[in-house]
C-alpha positions in Angstrom: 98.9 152.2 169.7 98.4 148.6 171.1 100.6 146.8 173.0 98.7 143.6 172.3 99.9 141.0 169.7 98.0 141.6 166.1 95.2 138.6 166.0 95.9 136.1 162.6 93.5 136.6 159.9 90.0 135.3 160.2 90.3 132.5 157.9 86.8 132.8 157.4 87.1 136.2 155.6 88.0 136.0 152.1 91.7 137.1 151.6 91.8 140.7 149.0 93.9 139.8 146.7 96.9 141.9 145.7 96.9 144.6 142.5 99.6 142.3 141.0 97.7 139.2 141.5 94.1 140.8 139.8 96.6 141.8 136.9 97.3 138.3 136.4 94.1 136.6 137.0 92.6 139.5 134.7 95.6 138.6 132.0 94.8 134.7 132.1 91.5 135.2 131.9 92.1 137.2 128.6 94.5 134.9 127.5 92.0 131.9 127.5 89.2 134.2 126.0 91.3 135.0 123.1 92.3 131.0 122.7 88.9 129.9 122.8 87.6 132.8 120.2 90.7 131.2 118.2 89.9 128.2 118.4 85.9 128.9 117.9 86.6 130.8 114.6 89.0 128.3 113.2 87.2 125.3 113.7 83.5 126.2 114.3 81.6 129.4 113.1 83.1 131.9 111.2 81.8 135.3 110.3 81.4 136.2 106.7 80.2 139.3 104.7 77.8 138.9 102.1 78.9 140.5 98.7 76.6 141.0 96.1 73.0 140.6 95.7 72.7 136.8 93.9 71.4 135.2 97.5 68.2 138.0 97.5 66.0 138.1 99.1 67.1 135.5 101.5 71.0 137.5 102.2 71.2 141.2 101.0 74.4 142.5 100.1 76.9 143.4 103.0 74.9 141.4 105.6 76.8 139.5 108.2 76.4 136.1 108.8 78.3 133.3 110.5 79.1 130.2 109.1 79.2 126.5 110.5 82.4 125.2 109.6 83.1 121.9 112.1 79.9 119.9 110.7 81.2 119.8 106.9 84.8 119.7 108.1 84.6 116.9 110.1 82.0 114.6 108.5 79.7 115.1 111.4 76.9 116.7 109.2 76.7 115.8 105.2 75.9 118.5 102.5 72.1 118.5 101.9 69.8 119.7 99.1 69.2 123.2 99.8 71.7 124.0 102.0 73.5 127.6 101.6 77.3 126.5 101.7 80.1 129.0 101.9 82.8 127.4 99.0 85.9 128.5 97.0 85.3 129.6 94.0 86.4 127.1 91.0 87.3 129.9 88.7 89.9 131.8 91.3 90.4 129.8 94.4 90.9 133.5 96.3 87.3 133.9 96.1 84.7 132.5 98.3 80.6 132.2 97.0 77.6 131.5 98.9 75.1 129.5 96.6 72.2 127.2 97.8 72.7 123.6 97.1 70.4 122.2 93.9 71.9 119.0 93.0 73.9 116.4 94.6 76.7 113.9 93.5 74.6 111.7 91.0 72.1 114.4 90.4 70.9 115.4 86.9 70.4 118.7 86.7 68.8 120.7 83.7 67.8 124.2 83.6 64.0 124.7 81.1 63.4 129.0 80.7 64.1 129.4 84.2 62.4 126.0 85.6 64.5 124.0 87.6 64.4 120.1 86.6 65.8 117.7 89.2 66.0 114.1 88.5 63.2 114.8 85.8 60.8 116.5 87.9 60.2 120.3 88.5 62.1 121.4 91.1 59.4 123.6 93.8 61.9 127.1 94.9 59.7 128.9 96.7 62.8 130.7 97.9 63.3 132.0 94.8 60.1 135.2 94.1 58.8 135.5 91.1 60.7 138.8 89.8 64.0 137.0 91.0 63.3 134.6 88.5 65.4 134.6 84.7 64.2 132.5 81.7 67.7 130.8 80.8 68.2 127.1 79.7 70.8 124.7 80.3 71.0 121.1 78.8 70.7 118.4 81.3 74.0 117.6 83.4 74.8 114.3 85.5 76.6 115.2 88.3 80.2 113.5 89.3 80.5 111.6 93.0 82.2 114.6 94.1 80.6 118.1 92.6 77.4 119.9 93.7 75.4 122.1 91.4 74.3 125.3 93.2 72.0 128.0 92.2 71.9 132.0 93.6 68.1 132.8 95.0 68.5 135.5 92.4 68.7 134.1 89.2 69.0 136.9 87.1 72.0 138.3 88.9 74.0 134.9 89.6 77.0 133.6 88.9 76.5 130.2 89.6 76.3 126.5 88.2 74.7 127.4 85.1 77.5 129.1 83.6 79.3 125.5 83.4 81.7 125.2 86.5 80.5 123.2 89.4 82.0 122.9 93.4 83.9 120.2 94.0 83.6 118.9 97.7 86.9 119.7 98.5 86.1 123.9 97.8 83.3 123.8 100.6 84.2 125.1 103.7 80.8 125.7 105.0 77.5 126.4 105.9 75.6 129.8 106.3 73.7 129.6 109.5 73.0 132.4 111.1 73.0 136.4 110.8 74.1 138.8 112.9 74.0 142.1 111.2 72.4 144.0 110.4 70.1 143.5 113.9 66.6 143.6 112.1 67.8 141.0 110.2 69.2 139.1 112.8 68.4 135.3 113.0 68.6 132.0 111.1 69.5 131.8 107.9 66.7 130.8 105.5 
């Protein structure tokens, strides 16, 4: 043992901070993660599941995807033909559909054995392969200021604007923009 008075601390040492004080710092920074991954899903992106097979072979059933939700919400970014948009369901507001965007407020809209008709010209889908394809008609339709006409990439398994409902503006929530899972898959939505 020394006699000698214990020097101060080097001041140019960093100080160890105390078990007590990482706990904290470790418990804020978790904190703040969790806000901001709040705040992210909320208002941003939002992951969805795909259910069903009416967006083939673009989405495939039980693929995740994440969906923009602060450029519809907020005016920043308006809904555009051919968009994928994430919506409630007009039939049972509980449910939410992914469709791709056909027509547009003042749009008419008519469906000739399969073959699209926009505005009276032939609508080119090349999202939409051949064996996708149904053979259906629907009269021509004039769309309202505030409704969209949307179509599933898989005509002959869709639910969609061709059975007589169409989305109101209010019942979109979204737009699919990216997937996630599964990993081969992963990238932009198309």
């Amino acid at each position: 043992m020394s006699d000698e008075p214990a020097s101060p601390p080097d001041p140019s040492q960093p100080r160890r901070p105390s078990a007590a004080g990482s706990v904290i710092a470790w418990a804020r920074d978790l904190a703040l993660s969790v806000v901001i991954a709040f705040l992210v899903i909320i208002f941003i992106y939002q992951p969805v599941k795909v259910e069903g097979t009416s967006m083939m072979p673009g989405l495939v059933d039980q693929e995740r995807i994440f969906v923009n939700k602060f450029g519809y919400r907020f005016g920043i970014g308006s809904i555009q033909r051919g968009d994928l948009i994430v919506f409630w369901f007009p039939g049972d507001q509980s449910k939410s559909f992914i469709k791709r965007v056909i027509g547009l407020p003042g749009d008419t809209v008519s469906v000739d054995r399969g073959a699209v008709m926009l505005n009276g010209r032939l609508l080119q889908e090349d999202y939409v392969p051949k064996e996708y394809r149904d053979y259906l008609s629907m009269p021509a339709r004039t769309l309202d200021p505030d409704n969209y006409f949307v179509l599933g990439d898989h005509r002959n398994s869709s639910n969609d604007s061709r059975n007589g409902w169409l989305v109101p503006r209010s019942s979109i929530y979204g737009k699919a923009v990216f997937v996630y899972w599964p990993l081969e898959r992963m990238g932009p939505v198309k």
